[in-house]
N, C-alpha and C positions, 0 to 999 in steps of 0.2 A: 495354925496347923494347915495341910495339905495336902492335898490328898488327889492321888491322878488316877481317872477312871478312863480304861482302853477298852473301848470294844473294838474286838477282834473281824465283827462284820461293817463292813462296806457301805449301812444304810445309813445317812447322817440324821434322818428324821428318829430313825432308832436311840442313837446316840443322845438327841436332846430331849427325849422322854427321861430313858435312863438318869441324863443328868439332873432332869428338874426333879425325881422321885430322891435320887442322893442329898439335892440341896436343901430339899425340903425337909431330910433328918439330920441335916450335918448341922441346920444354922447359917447366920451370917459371917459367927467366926471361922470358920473352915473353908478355905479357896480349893476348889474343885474346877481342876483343867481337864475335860471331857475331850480324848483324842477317837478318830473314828482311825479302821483299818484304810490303807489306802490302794492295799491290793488281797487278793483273797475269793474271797466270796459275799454278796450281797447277804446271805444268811445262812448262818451256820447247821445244818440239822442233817447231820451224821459224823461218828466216830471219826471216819476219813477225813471230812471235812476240818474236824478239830484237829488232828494231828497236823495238818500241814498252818490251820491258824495259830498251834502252839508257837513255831516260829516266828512268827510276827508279831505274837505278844512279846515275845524274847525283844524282837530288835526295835517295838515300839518301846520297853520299859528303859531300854540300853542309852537309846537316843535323849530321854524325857528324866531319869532315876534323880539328875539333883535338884529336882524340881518340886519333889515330894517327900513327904512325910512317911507314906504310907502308900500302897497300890490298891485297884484293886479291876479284878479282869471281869466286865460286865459283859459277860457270854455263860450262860446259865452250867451249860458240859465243862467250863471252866479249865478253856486250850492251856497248855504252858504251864497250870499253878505248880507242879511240882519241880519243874525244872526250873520258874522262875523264885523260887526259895531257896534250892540251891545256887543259885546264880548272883543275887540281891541283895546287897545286906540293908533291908528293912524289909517293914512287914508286907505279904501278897496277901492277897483274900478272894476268895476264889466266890462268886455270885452261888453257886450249886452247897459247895459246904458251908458257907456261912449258915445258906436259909437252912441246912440240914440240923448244923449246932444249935439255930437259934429254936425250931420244932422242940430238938431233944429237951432245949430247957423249959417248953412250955407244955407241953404234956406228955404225957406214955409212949406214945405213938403217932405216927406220921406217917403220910403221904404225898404223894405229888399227883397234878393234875396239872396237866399238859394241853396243848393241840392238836398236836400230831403224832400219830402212829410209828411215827419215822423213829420219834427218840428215845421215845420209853425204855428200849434196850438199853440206850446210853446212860441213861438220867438214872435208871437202876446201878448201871455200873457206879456215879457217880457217889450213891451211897453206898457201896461195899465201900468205896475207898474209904468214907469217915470210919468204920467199923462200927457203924450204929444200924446195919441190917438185919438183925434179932429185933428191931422198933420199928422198922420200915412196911409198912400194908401193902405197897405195891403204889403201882403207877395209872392211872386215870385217862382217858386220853380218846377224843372220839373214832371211830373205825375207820376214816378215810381222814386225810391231810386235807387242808386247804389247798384252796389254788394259789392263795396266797398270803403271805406271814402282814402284811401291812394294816389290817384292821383287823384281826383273829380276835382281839380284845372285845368288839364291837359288835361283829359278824356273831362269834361263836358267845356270846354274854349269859345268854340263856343255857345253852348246853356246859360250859362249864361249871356255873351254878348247879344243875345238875348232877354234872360229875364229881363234884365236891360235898355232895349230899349222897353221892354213895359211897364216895372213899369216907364219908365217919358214918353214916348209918347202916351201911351194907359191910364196909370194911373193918371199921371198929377205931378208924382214924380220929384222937386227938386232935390232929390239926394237921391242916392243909397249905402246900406250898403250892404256890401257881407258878409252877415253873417254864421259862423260857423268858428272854428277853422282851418280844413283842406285849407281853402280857405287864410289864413293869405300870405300876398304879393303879391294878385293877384292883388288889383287896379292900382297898379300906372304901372302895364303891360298892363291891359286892357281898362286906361282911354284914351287915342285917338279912341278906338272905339268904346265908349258909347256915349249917348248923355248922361247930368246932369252930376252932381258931386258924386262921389265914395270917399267911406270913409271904412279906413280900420281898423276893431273893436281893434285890437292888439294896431296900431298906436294911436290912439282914446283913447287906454285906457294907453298906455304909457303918452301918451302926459299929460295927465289930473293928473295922479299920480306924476311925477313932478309937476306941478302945484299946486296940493293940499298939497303936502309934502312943496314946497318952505312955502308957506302962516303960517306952523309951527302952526297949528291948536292946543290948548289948549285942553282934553281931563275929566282935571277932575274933573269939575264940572258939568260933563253931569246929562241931568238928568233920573233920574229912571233909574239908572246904574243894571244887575242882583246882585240881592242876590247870597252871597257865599253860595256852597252849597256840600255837599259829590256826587259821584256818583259812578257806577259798570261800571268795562268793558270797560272802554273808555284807549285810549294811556295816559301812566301817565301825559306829559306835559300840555291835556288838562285837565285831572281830576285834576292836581292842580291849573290851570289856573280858573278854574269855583268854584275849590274851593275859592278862595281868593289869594292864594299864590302870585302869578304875579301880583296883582293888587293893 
């Protein structure tokens, strides 16, 4: 199997975190090609900011698609996932709704606990989209942002342990997602001193992209597939991909 993890941010030290928490649930059977963005933004942390990375997951997946089995976009606000399911025919997996489905199956309730102030809006929106906001506690997240995303793991260790001891004893939170990229590998170092269950969005979203890749999901009788169509200015793989060409 195979399995291609895009992160949509710029940071390549980012990327080979991400990648070694993926390989460490995938196994040695499952080839994992970790692509970083090449233009963009250093780190994603606002709505803005993901809407224009949506694109570039689009024409990183366009460029890489028969390469894999399965996708999955390791940016936690998860740019692109719905227009690259329309777009794809296999399966996407978005790093935000995986870790979202995988909370739903492990207790009543969930949370997220963050770093930054900045996202928590986003990361909310992220679960109205699964439609599991009736389970959702809220979002966790210290009062001021970092200066900087590159050790927030490290830096902020203590205060998120913290904040995950409010989102289940204060908030009523089953289990905690540490949501954002930067934070990929921290649960299973911080789960003896939380209380609830930690779930880690990387692992979450490995985990599930085999799963959906094994099940060898049929694609092409979808319906109301996009019309092929010309475009300007886009990376050639995708302006032939939306042309028709790939499909």
């Amino acid at each position: 199997m195979r399995l291609l993890l895009i992160n949509p941010n710029m940071t390549q030290t980012m990327t080979d975190s991400l990648a070694q928490v993926a390989r460490s649930v995938a196994g040695p059977e499952v080839a994992i090609t970790a692509l970083t963005a090449s233009k963009g933004f250093p780190y994603i942390a606002s709505r803005a900011e993901a809407q224009i990375a949506g694109g570039i997951v689009l024409e990183m997946i366009a460029a890489h698609q028969q390469e894999a089995d399965a996708v999955i976009i390791a940016a936690f606000g998860d740019p692109g996932l719905i227009a690259a399911r329309e777009l794809f025919d296999l399966p996407v997996i978005g790093m935000a709704e995986a870790a979202v489905m995988s909370a739903a199956m492990l207790g009543e309730r969930f949370a997220i606990v963050t770093f930054s102030p900045h996202m928590a809006r986003w990361y909310a929106d992220s679960v109205r989209l699964t439609g599991l906001n009736s389970r959702f506690t809220g979002v966790r997240c210290p009062d001021t942002p970092p200066n900087s995303v590159a050790n927030v793991a490290t830096e902020l260790r203590n205060e998120l342990i913290a904040l995950a001891a409010k989102a289940t004893d204060t908030d009523g939170a089953d289990v905690v997602i540490l949501g954002g990229a930067p934070l990929a590998g921290l649960a299973p170092q911080i789960a003896d001193s939380t209380s609830g269950i930690l779930v880690d969005p990387i692992a979450a979203a490995t985990a599930q992209a085999i799963a959906l890749a094994s099940l060898k999901p049929c694609f092409r009788n979808r319906n109301a597939p996009p019309a092929a169509k010309t475009s300007t200015g886009l990376e050639p793989e995708l302006t032939a991909h939306i042309a028709g060409e790939n499909r």
